[in-house]
C-alpha positions as CSV (number, residue, x, y, z in Angstrom):
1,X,16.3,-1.3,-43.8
2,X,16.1,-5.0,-42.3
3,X,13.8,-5.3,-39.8
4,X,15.8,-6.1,-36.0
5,X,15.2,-9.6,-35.0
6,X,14.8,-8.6,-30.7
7,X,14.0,-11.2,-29.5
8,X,15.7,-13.9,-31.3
9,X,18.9,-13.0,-28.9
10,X,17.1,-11.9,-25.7
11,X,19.0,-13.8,-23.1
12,X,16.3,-15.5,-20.9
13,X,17.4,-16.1,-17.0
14,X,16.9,-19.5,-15.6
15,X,14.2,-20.0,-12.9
16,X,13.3,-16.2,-13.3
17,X,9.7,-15.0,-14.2
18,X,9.6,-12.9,-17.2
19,X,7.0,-10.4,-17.5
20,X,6.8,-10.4,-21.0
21,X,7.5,-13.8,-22.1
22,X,6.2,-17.3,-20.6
23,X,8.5,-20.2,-19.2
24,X,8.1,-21.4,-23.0
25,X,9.2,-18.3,-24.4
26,X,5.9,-17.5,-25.3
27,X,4.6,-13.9,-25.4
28,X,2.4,-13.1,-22.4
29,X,-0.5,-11.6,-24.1
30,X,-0.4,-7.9,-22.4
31,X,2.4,-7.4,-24.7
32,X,1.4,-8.3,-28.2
33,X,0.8,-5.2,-29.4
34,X,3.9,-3.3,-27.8
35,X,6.0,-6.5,-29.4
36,X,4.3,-6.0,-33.0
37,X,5.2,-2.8,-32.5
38,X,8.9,-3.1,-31.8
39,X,9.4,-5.9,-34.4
40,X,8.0,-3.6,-37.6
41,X,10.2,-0.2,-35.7
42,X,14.5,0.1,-36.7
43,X,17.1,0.3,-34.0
44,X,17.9,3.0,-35.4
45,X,14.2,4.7,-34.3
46,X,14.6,2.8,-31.0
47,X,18.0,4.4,-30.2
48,X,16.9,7.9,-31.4
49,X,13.3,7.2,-28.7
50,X,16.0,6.5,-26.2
51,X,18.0,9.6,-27.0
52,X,14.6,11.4,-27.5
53,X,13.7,10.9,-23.7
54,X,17.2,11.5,-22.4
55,X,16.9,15.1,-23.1
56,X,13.5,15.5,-22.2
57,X,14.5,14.3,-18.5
58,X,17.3,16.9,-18.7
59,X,15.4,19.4,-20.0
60,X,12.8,18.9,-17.4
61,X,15.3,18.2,-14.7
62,X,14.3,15.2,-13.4
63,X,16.9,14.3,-11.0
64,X,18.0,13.1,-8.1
65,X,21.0,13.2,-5.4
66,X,23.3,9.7,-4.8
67,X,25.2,10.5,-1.6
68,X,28.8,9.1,-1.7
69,X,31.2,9.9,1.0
70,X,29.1,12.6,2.7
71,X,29.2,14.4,-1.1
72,X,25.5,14.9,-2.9
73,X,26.2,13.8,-6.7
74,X,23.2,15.6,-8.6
75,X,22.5,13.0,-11.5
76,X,19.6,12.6,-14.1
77,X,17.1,9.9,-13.8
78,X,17.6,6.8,-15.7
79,X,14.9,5.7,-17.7
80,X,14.5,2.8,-20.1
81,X,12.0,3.6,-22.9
82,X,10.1,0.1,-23.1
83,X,7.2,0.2,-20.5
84,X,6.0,-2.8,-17.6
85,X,2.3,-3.9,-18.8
86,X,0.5,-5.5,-15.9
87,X,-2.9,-7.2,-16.3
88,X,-6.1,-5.6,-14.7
89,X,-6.6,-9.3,-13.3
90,X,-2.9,-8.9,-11.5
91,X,-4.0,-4.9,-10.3
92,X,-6.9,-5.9,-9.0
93,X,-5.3,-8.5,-6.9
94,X,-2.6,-5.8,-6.2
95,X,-4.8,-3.1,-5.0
96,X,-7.2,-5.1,-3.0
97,X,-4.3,-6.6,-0.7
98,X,-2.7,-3.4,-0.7
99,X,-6.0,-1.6,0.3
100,X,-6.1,-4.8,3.2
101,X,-2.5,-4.0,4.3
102,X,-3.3,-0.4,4.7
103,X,-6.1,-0.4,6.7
104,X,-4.2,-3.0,9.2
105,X,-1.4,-0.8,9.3
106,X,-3.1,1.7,9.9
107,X,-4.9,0.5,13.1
108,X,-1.9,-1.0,14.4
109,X,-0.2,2.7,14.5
110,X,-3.8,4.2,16.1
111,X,-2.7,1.3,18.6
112,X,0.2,1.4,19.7
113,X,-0.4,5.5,20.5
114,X,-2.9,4.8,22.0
115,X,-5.1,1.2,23.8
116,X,-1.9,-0.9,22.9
117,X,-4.6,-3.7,22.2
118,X,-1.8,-6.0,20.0
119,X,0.9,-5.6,22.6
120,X,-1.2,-6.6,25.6
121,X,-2.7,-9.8,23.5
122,X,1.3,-10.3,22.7
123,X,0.6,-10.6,18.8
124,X,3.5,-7.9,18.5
125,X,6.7,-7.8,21.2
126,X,6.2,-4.9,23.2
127,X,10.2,-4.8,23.0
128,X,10.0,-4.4,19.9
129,X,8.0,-1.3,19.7
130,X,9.9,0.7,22.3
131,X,13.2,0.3,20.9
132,X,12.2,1.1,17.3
133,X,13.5,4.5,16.6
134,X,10.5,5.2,14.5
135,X,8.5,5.1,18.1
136,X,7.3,8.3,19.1
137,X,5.9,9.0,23.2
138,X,5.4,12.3,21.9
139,X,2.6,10.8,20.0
140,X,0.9,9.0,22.7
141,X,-2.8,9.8,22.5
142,X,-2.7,12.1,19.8
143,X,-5.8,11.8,17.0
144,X,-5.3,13.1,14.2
145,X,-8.0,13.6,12.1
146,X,-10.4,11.1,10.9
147,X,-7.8,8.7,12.8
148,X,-6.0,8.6,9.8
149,X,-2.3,8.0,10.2
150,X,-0.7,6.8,6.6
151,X,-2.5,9.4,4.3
152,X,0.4,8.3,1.7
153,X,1.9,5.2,1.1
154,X,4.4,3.6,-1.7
155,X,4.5,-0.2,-1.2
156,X,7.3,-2.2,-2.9
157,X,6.1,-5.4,-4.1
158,X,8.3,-8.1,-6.0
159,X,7.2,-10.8,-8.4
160,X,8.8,-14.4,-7.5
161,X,9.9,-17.0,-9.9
162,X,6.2,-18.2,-8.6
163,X,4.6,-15.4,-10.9
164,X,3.1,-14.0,-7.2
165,X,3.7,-10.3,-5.8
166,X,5.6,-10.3,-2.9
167,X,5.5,-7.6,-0.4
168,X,9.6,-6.0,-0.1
169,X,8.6,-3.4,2.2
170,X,6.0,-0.6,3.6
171,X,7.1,3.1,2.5
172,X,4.7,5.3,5.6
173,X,7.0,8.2,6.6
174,X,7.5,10.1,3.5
175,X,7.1,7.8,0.7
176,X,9.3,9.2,-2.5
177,X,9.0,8.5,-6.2
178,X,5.1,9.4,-7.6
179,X,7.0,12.3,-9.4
180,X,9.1,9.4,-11.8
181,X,5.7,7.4,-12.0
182,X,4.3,10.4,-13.6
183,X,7.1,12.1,-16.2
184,X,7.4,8.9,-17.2
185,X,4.1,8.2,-18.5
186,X,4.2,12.0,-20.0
187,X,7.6,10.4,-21.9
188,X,5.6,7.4,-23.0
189,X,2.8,9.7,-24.6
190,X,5.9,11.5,-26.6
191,X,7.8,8.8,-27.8
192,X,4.8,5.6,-28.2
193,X,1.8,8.4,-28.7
194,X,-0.5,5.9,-30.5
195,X,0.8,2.8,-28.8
196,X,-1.4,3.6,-25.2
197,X,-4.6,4.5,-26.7
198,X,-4.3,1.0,-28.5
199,X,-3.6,-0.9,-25.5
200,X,-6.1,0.8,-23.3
201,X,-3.7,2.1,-20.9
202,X,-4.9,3.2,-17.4
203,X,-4.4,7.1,-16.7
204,X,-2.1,8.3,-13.4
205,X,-2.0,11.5,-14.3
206,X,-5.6,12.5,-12.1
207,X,-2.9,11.4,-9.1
208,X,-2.5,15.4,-7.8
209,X,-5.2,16.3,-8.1
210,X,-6.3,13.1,-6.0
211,X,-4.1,13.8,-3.7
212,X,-4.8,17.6,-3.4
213,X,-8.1,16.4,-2.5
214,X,-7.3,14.0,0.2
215,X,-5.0,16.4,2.3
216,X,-8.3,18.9,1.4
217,X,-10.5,16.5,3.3
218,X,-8.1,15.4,6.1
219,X,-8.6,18.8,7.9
220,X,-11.4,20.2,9.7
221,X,-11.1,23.9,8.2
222,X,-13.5,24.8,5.3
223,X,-10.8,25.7,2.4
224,X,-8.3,24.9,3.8
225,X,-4.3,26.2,3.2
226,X,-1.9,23.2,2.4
227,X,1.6,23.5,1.5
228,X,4.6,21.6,0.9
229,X,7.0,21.2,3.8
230,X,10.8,20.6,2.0
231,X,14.2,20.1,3.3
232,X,15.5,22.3,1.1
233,X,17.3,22.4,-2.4
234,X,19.4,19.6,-1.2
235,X,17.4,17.0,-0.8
236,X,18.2,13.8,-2.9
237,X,14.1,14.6,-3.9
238,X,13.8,18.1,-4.0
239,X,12.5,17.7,-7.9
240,X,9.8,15.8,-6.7
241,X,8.4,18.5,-4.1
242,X,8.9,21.1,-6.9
243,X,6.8,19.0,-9.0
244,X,4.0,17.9,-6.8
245,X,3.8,21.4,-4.9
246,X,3.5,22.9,-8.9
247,X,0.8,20.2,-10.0
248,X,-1.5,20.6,-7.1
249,X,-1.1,24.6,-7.2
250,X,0.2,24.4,-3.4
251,X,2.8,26.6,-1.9
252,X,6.5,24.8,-1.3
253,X,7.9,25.9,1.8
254,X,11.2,25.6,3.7
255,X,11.2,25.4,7.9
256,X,12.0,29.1,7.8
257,X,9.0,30.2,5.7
258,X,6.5,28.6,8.6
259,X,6.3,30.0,12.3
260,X,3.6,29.0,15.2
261,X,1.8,31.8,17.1
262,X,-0.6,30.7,20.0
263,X,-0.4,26.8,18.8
264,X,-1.4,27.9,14.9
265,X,1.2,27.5,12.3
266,X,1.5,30.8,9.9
267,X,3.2,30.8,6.4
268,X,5.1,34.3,6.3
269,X,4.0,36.0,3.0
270,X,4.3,39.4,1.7
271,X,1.0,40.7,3.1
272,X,1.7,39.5,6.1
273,X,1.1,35.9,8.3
274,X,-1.5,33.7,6.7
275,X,-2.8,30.0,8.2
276,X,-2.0,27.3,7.6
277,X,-4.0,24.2,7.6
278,X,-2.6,20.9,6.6
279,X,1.2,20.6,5.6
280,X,2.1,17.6,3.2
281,X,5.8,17.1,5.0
282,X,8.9,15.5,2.9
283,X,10.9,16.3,6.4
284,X,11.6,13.1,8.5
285,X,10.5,13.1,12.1
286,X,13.6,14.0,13.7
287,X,13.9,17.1,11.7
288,X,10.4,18.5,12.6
289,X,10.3,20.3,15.8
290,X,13.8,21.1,17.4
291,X,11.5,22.2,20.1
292,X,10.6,18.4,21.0
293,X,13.5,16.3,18.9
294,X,16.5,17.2,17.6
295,X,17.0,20.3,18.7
296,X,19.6,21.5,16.0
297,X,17.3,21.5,13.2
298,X,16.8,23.9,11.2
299,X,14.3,22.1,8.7
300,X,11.4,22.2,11.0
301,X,9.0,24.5,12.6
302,X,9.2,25.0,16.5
303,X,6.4,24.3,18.0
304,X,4.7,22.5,15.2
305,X,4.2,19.4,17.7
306,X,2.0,21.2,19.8
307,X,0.0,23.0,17.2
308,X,-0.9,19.2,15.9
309,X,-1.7,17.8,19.0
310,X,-4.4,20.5,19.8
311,X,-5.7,19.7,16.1
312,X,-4.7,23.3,14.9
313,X,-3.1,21.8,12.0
314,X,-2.8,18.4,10.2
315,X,0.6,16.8,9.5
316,X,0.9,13.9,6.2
317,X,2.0,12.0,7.1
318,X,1.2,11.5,11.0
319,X,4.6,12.0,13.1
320,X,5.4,8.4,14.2
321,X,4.4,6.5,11.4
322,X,7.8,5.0,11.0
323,X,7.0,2.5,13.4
324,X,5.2,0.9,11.0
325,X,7.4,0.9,8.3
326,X,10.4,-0.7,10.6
327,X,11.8,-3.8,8.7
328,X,11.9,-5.7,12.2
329,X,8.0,-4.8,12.7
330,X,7.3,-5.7,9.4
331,X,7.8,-9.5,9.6
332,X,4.0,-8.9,11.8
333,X,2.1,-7.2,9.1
334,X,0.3,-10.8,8.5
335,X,-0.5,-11.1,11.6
336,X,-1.6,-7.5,11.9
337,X,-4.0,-8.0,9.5
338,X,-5.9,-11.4,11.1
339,X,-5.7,-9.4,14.0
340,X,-7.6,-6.2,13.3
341,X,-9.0,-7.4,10.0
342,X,-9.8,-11.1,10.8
343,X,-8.9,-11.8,7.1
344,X,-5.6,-13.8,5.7
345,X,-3.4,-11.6,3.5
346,X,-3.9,-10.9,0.2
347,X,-0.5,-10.4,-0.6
348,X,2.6,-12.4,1.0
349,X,5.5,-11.2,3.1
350,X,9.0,-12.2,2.1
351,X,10.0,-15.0,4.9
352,X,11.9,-12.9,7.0
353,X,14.7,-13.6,10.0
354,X,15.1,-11.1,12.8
355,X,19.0,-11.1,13.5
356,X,18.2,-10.4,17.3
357,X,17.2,-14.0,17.6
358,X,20.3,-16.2,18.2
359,X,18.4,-19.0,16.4
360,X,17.7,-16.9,13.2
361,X,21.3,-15.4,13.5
362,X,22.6,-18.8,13.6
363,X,20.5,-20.0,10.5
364,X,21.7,-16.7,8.8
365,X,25.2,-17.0,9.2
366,X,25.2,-21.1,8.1
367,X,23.5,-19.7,5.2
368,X,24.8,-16.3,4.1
369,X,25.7,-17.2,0.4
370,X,21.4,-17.3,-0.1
371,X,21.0,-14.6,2.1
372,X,20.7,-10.3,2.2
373,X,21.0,-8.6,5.2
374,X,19.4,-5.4,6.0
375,X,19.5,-2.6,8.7
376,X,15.9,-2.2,9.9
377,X,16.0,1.5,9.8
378,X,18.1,1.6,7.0
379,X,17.0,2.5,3.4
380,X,18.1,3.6,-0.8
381,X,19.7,0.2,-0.6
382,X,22.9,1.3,1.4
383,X,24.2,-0.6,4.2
384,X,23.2,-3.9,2.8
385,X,25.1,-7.5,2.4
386,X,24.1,-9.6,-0.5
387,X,25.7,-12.7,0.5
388,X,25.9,-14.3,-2.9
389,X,28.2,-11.3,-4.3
390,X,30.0,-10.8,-0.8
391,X,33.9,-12.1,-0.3
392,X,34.5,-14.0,2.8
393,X,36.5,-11.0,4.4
394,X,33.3,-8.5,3.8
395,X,31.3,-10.9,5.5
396,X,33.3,-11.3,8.1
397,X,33.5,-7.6,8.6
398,X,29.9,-7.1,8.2
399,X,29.1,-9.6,11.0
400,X,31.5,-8.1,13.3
401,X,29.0,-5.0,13.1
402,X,25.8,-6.6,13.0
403,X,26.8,-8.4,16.8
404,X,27.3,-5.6,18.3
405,X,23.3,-5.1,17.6
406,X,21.9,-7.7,16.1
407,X,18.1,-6.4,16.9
408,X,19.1,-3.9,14.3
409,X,18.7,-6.3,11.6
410,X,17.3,-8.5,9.6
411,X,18.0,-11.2,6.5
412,X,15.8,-12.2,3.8
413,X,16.5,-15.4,1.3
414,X,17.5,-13.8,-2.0
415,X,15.1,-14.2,-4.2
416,X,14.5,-14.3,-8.1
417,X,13.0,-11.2,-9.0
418,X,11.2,-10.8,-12.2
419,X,12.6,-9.4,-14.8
420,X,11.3,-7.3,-17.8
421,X,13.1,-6.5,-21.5
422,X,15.0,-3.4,-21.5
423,X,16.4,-1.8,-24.5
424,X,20.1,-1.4,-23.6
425,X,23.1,-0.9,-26.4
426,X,20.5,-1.3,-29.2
427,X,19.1,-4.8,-28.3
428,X,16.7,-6.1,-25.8
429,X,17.8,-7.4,-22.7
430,X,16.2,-8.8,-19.6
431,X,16.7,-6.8,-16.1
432,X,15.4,-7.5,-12.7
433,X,12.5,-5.2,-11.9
434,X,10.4,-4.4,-8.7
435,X,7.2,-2.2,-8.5
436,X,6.1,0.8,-5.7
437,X,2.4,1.5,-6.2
438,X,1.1,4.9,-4.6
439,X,-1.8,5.1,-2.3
440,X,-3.5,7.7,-0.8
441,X,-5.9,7.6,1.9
442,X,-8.7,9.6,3.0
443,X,-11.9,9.9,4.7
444,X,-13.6,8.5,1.9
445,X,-11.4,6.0,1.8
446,X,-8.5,4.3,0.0
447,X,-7.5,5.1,-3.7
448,X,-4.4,3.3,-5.3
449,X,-3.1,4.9,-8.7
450,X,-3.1,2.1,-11.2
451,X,0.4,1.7,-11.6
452,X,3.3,3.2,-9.7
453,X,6.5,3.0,-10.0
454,X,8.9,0.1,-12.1
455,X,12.3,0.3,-10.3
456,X,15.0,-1.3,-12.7
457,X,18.5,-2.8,-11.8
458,X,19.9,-1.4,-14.4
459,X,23.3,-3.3,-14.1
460,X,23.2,-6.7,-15.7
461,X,22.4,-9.4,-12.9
462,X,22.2,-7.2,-10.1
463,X,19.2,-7.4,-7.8
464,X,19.9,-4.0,-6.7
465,X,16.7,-1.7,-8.0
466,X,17.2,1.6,-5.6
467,X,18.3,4.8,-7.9
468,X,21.2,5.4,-5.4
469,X,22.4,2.1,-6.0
470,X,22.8,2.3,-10.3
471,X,18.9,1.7,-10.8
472,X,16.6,3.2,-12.7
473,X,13.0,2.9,-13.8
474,X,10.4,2.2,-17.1
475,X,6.8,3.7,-17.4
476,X,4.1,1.2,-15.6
477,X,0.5,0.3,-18.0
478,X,-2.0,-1.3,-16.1
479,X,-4.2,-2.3,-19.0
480,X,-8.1,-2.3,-18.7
């Protein structure tokens, strides 16, 4: 059988940084011996790798929910076989400004519940903070344990046309995906089982157990009991609290399994109440305690609140740590970190216009066709405007929205994300990809699994990465 010539029709993007081949067209090192590899292997083997790891994602039903028009659409999780290799010179920058941007973020949440240091000094608009939804008064001078707020985080960086990471945004409430990072790397061992060993491929799967071990050490108990808090079986990421709650030998629990008794949340079991200690939450805020928010929920636990604020229990992550996260605050994590850190950042922000400014509103409107818009509370990629692909009429109508509130949003110049060669329809073809690395954070300090998660826009020239949106994902190497 003739050998396929790959690359000879890869169709390179102009002014687009390729992570696998140079402005020349020149293979970037990190993938030599994945290339050799797929110039001496058949489409034929390719397509039947691909097919191969189809059915093990159905078989281990790896899914997850697109909501469209109020209906959950159950669908299985697209992966492309051909993994992202990424340097240990570009992780170590990676997880030294992530580790930075951490840290800041988290003593900007200790101080906004608490000394309001950056508000007073007026580094941050105190406006701002009190009309983020994310803003809790509930959790005004609440410590948590060890001060620790963000015990998990999943930061979405970007790679420019510059070859530099980006950072897209800060994931702090309850950051979703480690599950895809890590049956993804368990697909790589099945279908390129000698091809990691050879290119000294950095491990993820010690994440549980690192993780088990943080929310171990953020409570106070000896041994403590820590389960899985879940929304239920319709969740758009119920898989991944299956998973987790399975690989770290946790209980998962629903609102209804959990009840508080003098200020100490109980898990009901069959031999009666037992304590509970530290609960890893995949329930947003406002679904918590209908005792103290939204008092038609039926996802939380009533009186949870005031079990954690007498330190009977330990919530991950801390209540409130959306404020953090807003896209409106995030145009300050730079400044966040000369603040607390007296350092510069390690890794950029996109420039970033705050729609509640007439100037910036101004600018954004003149120059919509280089522009996205984006709700600040908003994520999955709905409710956005990517000017370039918008007609004049949907941008009309969007803007009609967006002045009603124009605080509740923000634009971004559209930038040229890096793309990486997928295997699609038997040949390789380059797709815009972003990255989510997973850190976890603990008394000991900060651990960042090397590698994360590679989003892929799937659809041919579409910046769009979010699963909900027609993405889907590859296997991430960080190489030693």
């Amino acid at each position: 059988m003739q050998e396929p010539s790959f690359f000879s029709s890869y169709d390179f993007l102009k002014d687009t940084w390729d992570e696998m081949f140079t402005n020349n067209h020149a293979l970037r090192e990190q993938y030599e011996i994945i290339s050799n590899y797929l110039q001496h292997t058949s489409a034929e083997e390719l397509s039947k790798k691909e097919e191969l790891s189809k059915q093990l994602f159905m078989h281990q039903g790896v899914t997850f929910t697109v909501y469209n028009d109020e209906k959950g659409i159950e669908k299985i999780f697209p992966f492309d076989i051909l993994p992202r290799i990424i340097t240990s010179k570009e992780w170590g920058k990676i997880e030294k400004g992530i580790k930075q941007r951490i840290t800041a973020l988290n003593l900007f949440i200790k101080d906004i519940y608490n000394d309001q240091f950056i508000l007073k000094d007026k580094v941050v608009p105190a406006s701002l903070i009190y009309d983020c939804p994310y803003f809790l008064r509930e959790m005004k001078g609440v410590a948590p344990p060890f001060d620790i707020y963000v015990h998990i985080t999943g930061v979405d960086l970007i790679r420019n046309n510059d070859g530099e990471f980006y950072v897209l945004e800060d994931n702090l409430r309850t950051p979703s995906g480690v599950s895809y990072m890590l049956e993804n790397r368990e697909i790589s061992k099945r279908i390129f089982p000698g091809i990691l060993p050879k290119c000294n491929v950095l491990s993820v799967s010690s994440y549980p157990d690192i993780l088990y071990k943080k929310l171990c050490e953020c409570s106070t108990q000896d041994n403590p009991n820590v389960v899985l808090l879940t929304p239920g079986i319709y969740n758009s990421a119920y898989y991944e609290h299956t998973t987790l709650a399975r690989l770290m030998g946790i209980e998962l629990v629903e609102g209804s399994d959990l009840v508080v008794k003098d200020h100490v949340v109980y898990m009901k079991t069959t031999f009666g109440l037992k304590r509970v200690d530290v609960i890893y939450r995949r329930v947003d805020d406002d679904f918590l305690d209908p005792m103290e928010f939204n008092s038609n929920s039926v996802l939380g636990v009533a009186g949870i609140m005031s079990s954690y604020r007498k330190g009977n229990v330990t919530i991950v992550n801390a209540p409130g740590t959306g404020i953090a996260d807003d896209k409106a605050v995030y145009t300050f994590v730079p400044d966040m970190i000369r603040y607390y850190l007296n350092e510069e950042p390690i890794l950029k922000n996109i420039e970033t216009y705050q729609l509640g400014k007439p100037e910036d509103l101004d600018y954004v409107k003149k120059n919509i066709n280089k522009m996205v818009i984006k709700k600040t509370d908003g994520s999955g990629g709905y409710g956005m405007l990517m000017g370039h692909e918008a007609s004049n009429e949907e941008i009309d109508n969007y803007f009609k929205v967006v002045n009603k509130n124009p605080a509740a949003y923000i634009a971004q110049p559209i930038l040229k994300l890096s793309t990486a060669p997928c295997y699609i329809d038997g040949k390789l073809s380059p797709r815009c990809v972003d990255l989510r690395p997973f850190a976890l954070y603990g008394p000991d300090g900060i651990d960042i699994c090397p590698g994360g998660l590679t989003r892929v826009a799937l659809k041919k020239g579409s910046l769009v990465v979010n699963s909900s949106q027609g993405g889907g994902s590859k296997d991430t190497w960080v190489i030693k």
